[in-house]
C-alpha positions in Angstrom: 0.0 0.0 0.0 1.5 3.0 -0.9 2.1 5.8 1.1 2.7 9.7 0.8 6.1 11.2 2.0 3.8 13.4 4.2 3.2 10.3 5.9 6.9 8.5 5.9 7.5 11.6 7.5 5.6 11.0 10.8 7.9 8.4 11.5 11.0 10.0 13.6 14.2 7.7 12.8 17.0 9.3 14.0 20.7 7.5 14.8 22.3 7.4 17.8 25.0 5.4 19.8 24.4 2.4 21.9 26.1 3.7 25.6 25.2 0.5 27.8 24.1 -3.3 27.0 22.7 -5.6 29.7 21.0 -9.1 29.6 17.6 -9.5 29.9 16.8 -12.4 31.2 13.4 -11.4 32.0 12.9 -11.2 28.0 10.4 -13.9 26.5 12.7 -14.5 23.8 16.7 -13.9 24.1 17.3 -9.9 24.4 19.5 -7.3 25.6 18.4 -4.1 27.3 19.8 -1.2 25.1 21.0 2.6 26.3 21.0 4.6 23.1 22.4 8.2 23.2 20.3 10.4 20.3 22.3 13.3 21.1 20.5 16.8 23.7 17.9 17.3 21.9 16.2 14.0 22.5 18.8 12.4 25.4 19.4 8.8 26.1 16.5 6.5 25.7 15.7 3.1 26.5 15.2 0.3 24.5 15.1 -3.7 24.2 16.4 -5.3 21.3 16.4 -9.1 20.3 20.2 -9.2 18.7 21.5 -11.8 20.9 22.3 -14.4 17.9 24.2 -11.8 15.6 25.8 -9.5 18.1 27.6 -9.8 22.0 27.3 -6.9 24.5 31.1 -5.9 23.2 29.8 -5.9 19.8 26.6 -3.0 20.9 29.2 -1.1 23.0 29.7 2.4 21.2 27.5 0.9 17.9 25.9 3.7 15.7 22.3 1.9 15.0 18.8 3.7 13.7 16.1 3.6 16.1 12.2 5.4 15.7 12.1 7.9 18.2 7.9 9.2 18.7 6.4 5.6 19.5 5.2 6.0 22.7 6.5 3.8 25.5 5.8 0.3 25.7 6.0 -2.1 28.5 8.4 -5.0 27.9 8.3 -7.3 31.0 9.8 -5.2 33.8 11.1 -2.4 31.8 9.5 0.5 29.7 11.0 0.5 26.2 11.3 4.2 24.9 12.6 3.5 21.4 12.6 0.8 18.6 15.8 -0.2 17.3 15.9 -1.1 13.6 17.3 -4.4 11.8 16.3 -6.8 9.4 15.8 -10.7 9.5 18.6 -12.6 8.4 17.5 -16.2 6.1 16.7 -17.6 9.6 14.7 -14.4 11.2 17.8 -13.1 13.4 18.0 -9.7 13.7 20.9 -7.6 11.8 21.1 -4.0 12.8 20.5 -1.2 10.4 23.6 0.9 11.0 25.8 3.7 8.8 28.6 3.1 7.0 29.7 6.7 7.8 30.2 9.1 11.7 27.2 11.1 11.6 26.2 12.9 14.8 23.8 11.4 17.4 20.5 12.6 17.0 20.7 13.0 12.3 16.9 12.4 11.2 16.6 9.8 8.1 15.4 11.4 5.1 
């Protein structure tokens, strides 16, 4: 279904850089609770992310990744997600982040 940009642009997907990766145990399904800095204008948000398979806390640590910023919150067992952290399924549905290939600043809105 096709959409107008007027619409696409609703959607707030801004980068930022992962600052802090915990487990989750408490997760349903493997997961990682996720610190992401988007720079002072929106601040350091929450966020869970399934990425267990493809990527180790070391791997998150200081990660550029693309996250939509204006969802409202949304309880994820005990903790309150504030973001949603993009990626793709791999040929067996395993999350691979959507990064850049290039240092942008935290906080850059996708266009």
């Amino acid at each position: 279904m096709p959409i107008t940009y007027g619409e696409f642009e609703k959607v707030d997907i801004r980068v930022g850089t992962i600052t802090e990766v915990e487990p989750f145990p408490e997760a349903r399904k493997p997961a990682y609770k996720l610190r992401v800095d988007f720079g002072p204008a929106i601040g350091i948000k929450r966020s869970s992310a399934q990425v267990t398979i493809h990527y180790t806390p070391a791997d998150l640590l200081g990660r550029k990744v693309a996250a939509v910023v204006n969802f409202p919150p949304k309880q994820i067992g005990p903790m309150i997600s504030e973001v949603l952290v993009l990626g793709f399924p791999d040929a067996n549905g395993a999350v691979v982040l959507v990064g850049v290939d290039r240092d942008v600043p935290n906080g850059g809105k996708l266009f």
